[in-house]
Backbone bond lengths (Angstrom), bond angles and torsions (degrees), N, CA, C in turn:
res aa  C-N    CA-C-N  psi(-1)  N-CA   C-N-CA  omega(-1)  CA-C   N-CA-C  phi
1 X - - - 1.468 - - 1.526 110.35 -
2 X 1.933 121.29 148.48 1.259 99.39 176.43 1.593 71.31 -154.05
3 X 1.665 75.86 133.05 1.544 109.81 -178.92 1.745 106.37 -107.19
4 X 1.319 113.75 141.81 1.590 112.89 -170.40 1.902 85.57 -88.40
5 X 1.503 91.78 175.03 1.183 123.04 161.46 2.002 113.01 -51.33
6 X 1.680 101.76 118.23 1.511 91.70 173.28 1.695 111.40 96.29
7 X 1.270 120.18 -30.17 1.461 127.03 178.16 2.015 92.83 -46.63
8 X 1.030 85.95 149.30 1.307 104.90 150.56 1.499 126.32 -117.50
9 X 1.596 106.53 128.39 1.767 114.08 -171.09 2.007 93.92 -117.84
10 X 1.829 91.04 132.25 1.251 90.98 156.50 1.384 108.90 -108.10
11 X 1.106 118.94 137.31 1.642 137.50 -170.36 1.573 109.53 -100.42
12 X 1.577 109.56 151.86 1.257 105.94 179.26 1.895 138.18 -75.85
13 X 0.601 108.82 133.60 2.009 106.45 -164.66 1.579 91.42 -25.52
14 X 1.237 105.77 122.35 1.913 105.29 124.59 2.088 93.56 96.75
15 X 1.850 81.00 20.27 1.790 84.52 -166.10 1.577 103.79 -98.36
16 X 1.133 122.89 117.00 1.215 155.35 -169.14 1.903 109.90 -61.15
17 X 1.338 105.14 103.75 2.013 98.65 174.23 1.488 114.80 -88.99
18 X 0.973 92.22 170.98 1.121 97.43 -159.11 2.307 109.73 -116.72
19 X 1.216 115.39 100.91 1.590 108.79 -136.54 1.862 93.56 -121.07
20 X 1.356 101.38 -157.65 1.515 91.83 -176.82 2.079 99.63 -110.06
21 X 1.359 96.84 -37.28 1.176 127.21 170.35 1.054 139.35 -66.52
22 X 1.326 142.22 -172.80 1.311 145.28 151.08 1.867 114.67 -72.52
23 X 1.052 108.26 153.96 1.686 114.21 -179.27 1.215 121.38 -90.90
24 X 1.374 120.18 80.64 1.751 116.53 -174.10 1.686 104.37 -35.47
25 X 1.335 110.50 133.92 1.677 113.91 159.31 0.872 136.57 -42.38
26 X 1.966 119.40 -26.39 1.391 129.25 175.70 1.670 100.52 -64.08
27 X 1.727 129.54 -35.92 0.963 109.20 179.17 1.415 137.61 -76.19
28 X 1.431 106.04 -18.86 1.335 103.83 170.30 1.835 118.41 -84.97
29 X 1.044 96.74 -30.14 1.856 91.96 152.83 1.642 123.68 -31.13
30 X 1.174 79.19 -55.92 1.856 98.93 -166.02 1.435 105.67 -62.73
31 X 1.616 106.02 -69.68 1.419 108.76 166.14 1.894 128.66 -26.85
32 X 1.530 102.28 -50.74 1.871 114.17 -179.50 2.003 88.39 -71.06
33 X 1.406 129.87 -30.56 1.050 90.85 174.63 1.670 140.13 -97.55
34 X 1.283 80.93 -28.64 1.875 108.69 165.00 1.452 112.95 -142.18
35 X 1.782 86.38 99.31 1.800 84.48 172.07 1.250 123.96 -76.52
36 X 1.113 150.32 66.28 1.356 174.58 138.04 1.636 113.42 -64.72
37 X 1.859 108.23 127.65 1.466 110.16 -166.91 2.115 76.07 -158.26
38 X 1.644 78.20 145.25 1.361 98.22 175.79 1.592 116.70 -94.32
39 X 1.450 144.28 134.71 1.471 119.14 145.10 1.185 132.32 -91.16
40 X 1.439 101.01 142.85 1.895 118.60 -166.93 1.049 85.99 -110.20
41 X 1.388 79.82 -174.07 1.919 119.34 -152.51 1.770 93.22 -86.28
42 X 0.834 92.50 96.17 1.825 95.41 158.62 1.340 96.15 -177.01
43 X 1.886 106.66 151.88 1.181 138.02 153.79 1.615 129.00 -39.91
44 X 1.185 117.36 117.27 1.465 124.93 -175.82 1.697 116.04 -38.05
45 X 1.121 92.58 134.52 1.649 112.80 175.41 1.281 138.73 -117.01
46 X 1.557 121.90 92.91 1.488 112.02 -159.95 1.833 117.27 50.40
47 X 0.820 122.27 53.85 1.369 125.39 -158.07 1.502 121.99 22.42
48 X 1.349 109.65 59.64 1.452 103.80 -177.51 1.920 99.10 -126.59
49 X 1.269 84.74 163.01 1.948 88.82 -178.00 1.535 103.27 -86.08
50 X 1.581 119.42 132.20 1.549 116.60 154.71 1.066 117.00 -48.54
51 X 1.304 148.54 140.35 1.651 149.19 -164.80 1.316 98.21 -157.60
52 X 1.872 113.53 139.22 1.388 113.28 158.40 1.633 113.59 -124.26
53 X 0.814 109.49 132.87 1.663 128.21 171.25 1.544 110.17 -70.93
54 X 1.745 114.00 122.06 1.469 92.95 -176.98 1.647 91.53 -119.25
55 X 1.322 115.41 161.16 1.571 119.67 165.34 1.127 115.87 -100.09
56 X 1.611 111.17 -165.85 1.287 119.19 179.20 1.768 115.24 -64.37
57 X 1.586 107.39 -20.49 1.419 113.68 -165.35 1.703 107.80 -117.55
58 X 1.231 107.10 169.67 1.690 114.08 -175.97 1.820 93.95 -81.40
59 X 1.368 120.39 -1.45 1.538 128.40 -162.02 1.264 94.98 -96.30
60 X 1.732 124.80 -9.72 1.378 112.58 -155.16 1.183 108.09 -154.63
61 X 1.675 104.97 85.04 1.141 107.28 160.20 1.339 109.16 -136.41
62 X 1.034 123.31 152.98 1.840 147.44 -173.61 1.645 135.24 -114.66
63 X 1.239 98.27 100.13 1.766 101.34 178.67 1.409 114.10 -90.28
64 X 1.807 96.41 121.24 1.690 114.41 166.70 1.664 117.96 -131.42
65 X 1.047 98.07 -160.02 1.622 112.31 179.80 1.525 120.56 -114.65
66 X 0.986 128.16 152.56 1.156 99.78 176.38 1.781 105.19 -156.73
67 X 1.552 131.47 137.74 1.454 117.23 -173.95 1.419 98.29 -83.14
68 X 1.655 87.75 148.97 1.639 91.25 -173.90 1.047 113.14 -82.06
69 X 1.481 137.75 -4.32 1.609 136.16 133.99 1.406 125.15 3.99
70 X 1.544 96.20 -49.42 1.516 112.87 -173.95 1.631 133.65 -92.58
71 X 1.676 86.24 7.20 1.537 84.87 -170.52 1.862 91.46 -110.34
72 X 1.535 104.72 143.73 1.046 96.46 -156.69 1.777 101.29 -125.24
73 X 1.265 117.54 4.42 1.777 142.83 134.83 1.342 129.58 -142.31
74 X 1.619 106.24 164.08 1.807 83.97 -173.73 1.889 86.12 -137.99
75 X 0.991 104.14 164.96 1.620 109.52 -176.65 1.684 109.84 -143.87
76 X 1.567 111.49 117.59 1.787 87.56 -173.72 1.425 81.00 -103.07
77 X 1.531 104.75 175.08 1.913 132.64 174.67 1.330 87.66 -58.85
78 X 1.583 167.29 -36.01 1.106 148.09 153.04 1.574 131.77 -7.84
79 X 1.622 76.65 -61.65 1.540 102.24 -153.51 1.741 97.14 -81.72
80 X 1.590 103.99 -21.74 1.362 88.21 -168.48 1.458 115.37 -99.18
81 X 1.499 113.80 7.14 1.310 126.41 153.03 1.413 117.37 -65.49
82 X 1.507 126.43 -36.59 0.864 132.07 -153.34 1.712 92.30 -75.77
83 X 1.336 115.02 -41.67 1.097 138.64 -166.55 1.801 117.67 -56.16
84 X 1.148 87.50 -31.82 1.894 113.45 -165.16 1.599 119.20 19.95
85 X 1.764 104.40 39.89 1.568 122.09 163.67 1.310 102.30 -20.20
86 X 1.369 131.80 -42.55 1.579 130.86 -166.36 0.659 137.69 -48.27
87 X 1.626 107.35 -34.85 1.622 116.63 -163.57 1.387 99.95 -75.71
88 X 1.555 129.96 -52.08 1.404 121.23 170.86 1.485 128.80 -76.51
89 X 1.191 102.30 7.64 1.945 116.45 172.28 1.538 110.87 -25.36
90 X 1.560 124.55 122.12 1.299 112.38 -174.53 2.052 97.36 -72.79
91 X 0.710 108.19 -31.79 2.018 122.84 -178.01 1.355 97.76 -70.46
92 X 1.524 150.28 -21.98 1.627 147.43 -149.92 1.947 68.18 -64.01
93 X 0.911 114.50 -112.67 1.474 113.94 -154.49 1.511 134.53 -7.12
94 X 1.119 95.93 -43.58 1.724 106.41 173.90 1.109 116.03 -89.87
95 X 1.835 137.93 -21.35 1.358 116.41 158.56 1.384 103.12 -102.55
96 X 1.482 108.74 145.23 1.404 103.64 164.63 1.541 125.26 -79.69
97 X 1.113 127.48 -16.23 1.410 149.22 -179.34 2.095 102.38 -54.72
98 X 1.851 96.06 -53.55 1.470 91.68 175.38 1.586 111.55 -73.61
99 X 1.606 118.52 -43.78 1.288 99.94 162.02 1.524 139.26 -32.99
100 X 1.563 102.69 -49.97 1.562 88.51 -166.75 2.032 106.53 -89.71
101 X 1.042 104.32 31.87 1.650 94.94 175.18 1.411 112.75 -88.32
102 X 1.550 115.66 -6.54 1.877 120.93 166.55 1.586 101.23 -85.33
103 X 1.256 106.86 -29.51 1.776 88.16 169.43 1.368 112.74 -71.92
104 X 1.402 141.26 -31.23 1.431 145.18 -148.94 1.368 85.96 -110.36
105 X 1.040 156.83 -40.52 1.588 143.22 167.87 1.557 115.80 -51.57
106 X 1.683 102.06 -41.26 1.915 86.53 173.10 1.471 94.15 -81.73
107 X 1.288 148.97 -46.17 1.364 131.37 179.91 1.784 129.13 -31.43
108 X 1.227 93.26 -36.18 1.355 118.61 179.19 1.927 103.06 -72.39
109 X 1.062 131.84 -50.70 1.521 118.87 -172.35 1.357 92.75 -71.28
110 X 1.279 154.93 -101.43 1.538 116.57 -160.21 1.139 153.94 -21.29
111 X 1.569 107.39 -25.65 1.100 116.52 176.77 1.777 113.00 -93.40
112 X 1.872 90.57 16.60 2.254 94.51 -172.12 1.268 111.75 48.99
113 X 1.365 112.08 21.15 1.363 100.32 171.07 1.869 122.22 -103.37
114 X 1.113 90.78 23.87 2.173 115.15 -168.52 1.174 82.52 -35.94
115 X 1.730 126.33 -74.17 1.147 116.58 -128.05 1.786 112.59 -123.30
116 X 1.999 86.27 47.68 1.891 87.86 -170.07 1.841 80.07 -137.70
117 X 1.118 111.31 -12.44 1.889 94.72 -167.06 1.722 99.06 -94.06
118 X 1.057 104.47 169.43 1.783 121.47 -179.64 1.442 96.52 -158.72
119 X 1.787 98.46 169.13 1.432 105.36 168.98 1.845 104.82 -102.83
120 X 0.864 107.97 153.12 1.883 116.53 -175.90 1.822 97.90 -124.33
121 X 1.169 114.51 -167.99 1.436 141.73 -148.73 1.167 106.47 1.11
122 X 1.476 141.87 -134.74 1.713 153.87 -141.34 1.691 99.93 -67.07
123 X 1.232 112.38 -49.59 1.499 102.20 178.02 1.670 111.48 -78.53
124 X 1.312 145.03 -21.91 1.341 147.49 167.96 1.175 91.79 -52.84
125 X 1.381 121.23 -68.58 1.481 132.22 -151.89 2.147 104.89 -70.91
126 X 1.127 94.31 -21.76 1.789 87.26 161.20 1.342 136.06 -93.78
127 X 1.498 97.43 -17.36 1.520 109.51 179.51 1.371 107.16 -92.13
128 X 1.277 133.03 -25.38 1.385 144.79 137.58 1.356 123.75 -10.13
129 X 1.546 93.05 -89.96 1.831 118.72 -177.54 1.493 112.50 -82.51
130 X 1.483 119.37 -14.90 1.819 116.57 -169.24 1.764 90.31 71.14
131 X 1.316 127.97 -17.86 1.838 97.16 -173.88 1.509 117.47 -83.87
132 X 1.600 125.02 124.43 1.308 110.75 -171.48 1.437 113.80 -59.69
133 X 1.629 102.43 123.32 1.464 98.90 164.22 1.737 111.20 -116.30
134 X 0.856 108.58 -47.43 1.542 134.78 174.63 1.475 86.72 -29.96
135 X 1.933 119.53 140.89 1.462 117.93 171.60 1.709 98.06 -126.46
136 X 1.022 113.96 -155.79 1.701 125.68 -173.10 1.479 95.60 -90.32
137 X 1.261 124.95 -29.28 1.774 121.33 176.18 1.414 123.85 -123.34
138 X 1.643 90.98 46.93 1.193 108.38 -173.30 2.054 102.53 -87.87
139 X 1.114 116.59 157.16 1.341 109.52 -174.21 1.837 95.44 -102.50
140 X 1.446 117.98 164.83 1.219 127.51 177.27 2.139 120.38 -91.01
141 X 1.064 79.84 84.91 1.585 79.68 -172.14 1.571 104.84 -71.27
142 X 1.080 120.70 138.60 1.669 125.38 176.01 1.652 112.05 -133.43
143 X 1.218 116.68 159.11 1.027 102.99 -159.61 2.326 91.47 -139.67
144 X 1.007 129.05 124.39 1.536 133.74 161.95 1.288 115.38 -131.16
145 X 1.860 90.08 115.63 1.354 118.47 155.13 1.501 138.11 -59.61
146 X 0.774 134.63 84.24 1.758 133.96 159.11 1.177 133.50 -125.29
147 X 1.028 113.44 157.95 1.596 134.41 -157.47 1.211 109.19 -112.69
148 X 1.746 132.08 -19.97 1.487 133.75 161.54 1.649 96.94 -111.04
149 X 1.585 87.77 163.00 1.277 96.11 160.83 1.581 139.32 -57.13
150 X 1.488 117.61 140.20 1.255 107.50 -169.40 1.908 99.75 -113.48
151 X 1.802 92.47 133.20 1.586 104.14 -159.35 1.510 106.92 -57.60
152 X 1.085 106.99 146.77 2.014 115.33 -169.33 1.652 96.40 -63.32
153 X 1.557 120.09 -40.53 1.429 113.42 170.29 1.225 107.16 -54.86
154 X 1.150 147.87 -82.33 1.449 158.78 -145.59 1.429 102.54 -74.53
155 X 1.439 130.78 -18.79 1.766 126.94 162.60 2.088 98.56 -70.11
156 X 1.544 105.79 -58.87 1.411 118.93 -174.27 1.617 111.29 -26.95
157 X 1.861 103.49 -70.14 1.222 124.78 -172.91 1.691 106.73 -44.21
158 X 1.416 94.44 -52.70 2.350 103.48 -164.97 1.551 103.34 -72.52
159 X 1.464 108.24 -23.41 1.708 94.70 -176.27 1.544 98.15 -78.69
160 X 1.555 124.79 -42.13 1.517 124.91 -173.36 1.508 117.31 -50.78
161 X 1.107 103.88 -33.29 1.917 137.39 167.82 1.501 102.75 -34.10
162 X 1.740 95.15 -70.74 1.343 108.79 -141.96 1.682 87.69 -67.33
163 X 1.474 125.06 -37.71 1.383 113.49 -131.42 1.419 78.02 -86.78
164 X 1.403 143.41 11.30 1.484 126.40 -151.34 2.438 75.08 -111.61
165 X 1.300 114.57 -17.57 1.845 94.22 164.35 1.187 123.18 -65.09
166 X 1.477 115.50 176.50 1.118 131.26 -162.50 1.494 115.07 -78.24
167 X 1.254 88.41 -20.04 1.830 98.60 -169.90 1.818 105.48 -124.91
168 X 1.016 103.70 174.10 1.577 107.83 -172.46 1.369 106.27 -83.23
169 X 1.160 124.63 143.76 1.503 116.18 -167.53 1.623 99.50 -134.62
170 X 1.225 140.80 139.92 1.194 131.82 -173.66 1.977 108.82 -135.94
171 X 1.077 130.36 116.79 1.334 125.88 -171.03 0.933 118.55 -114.80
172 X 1.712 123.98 120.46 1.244 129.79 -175.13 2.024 120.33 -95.34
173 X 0.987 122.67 101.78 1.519 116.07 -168.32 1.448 109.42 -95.34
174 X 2.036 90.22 107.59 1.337 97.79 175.54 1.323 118.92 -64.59
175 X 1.175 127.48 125.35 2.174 127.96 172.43 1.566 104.11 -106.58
176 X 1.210 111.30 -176.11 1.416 103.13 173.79 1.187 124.58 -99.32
177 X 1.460 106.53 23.25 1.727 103.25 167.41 1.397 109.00 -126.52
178 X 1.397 126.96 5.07 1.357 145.44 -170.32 1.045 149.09 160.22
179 X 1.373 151.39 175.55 1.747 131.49 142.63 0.887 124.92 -91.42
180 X 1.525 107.71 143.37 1.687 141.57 -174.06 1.589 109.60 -121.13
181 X 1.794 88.81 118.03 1.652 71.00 -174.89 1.688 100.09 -82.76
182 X 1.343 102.15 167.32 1.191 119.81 -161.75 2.100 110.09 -72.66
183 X 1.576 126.69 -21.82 0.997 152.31 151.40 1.740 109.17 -65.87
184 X 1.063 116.24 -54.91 1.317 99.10 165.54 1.823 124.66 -60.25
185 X 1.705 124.39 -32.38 1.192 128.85 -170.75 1.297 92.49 -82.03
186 X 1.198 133.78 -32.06 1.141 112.87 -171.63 1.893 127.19 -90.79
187 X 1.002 116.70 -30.72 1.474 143.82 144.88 1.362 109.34 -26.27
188 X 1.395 112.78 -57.89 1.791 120.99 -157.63 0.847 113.74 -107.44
189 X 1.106 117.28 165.09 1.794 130.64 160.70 1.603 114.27 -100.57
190 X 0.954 107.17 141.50 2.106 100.10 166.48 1.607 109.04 -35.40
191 X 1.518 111.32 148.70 1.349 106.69 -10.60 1.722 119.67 -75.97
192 X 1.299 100.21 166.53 1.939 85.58 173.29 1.632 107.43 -119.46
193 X 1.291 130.26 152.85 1.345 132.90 -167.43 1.527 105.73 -80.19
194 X 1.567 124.90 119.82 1.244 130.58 164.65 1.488 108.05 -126.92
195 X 1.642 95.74 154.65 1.245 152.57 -148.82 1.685 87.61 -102.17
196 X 1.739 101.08 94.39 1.438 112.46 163.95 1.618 134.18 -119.29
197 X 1.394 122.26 157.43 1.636 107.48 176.49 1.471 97.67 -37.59
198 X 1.640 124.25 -41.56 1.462 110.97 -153.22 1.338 110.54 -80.46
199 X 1.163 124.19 -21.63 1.344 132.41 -164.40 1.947 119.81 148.52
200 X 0.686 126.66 -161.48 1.320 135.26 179.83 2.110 98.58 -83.59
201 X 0.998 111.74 141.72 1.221 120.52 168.89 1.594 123.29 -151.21
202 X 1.438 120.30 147.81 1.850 116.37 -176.09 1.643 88.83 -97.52
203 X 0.624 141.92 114.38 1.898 153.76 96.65 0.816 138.89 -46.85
204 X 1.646 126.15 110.48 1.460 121.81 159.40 1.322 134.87 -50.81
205 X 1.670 136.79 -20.55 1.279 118.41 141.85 1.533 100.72 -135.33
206 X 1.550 87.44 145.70 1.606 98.26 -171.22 1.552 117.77 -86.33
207 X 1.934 100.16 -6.13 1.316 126.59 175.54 1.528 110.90 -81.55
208 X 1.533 144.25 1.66 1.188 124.08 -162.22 1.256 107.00 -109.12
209 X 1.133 131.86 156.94 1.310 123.01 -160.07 1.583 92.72 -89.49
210 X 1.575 102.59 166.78 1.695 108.23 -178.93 1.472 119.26 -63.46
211 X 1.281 96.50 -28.10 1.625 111.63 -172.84 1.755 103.62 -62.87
212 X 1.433 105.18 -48.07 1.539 113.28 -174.13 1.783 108.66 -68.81
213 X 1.516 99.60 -54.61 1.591 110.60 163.71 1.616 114.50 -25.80
């Protein structure tokens, strides 16, 4: 199985990761209550998926491994746009973050980007699992996939967009050699700093495949 960056996997009860460390207790809490684990950005391991464990706090989160044996659905920020759980969200009222993702979905078809954006961190991870994580000052993490370049007009226009919501919105553009946040591509010129299994790297296009790279 290969899960992208950001998917959300629910895993099976009582299923054991596999880490470098010892297992803080907060994580197996979390796990017996919402087995829900994110995959991050890192390079394959013995065939196992990078996975992060998040807690109740920004203090607590946890990187493991995990066989994909154990994951027993997977959901990317795609799919859960596609989904638009939001509009009837029992929480839409109290965070604004789930509110404004019906404004940023019509923002998104002009820019052809319908069917490449998702939402990522605290609100992904609730619309995901049903467990509230998302709070009232929670920020709007978003997440766009593509595989070509996206035109410097049409990045310009959607970031000017975004900043005109209510809440802070931050966009990460997956390419195929990394993420770029979407404030950095638009700001800069090459190279621009992406977000790799290996680490952070400056590249002049974040669109070229590795092979060409």
């Amino acid at each position: 199985m290969r899960a992208l960056t950001h998917a959300l996997l629910c895993i099976a009860p009582g299923q054991a990761l596999t880490t470098e460390g010892a297992v803080p207790a907060w994580v197996t809490e979390q796990l017996a209550r919402t087995p829900w684990v994110v995959v991050r950005r890192a390079g394959a391991a013995r065939g196992l998926l990078p996975v992060g464990v998040r807690g109740r706090s920004r203090a607590e989160r946890f990187a493991a491994w995990l066989p994909a044996s154990a994951v027993l659905e997977c959901i990317t920020p795609t799919q859960l746009a596609a989904r638009r759980a939001w509009r009837h969200h029992p929480r839409r009222t109290e965070v604004p973050a789930l509110a404004a993702l019906e404004e940023v979905a019509a923002m998104m078809v002009p820019a052809n980007l319908a069917a490449h954006w998702g939402p990522g961190g605290s609100v992904a991870f609730e619309l995901a699992s049903g467990c509230p994580t998302a709070s009232a000052a929670s920020d709007l993490d978003l997440i766009v996939r593509l595989d070509t370049v996206l035109p410097a007009a049409t990045a310009g226009a959607l970031l000017a967009q975004l900043r005109q919501l209510p809440v802070r919105a931050d966009v990460l553009l997956e390419t195929p050699r990394g993420g770029v946040a979407l404030s950095e591509y638009v700001r800069a010129s090459a190279p621009y700093l992406v977000r790799t299994p290996e680490g952070a790297r400056l590249l002049d296009d974040p669109w070229a495949s590795a092979a060409a790279a």
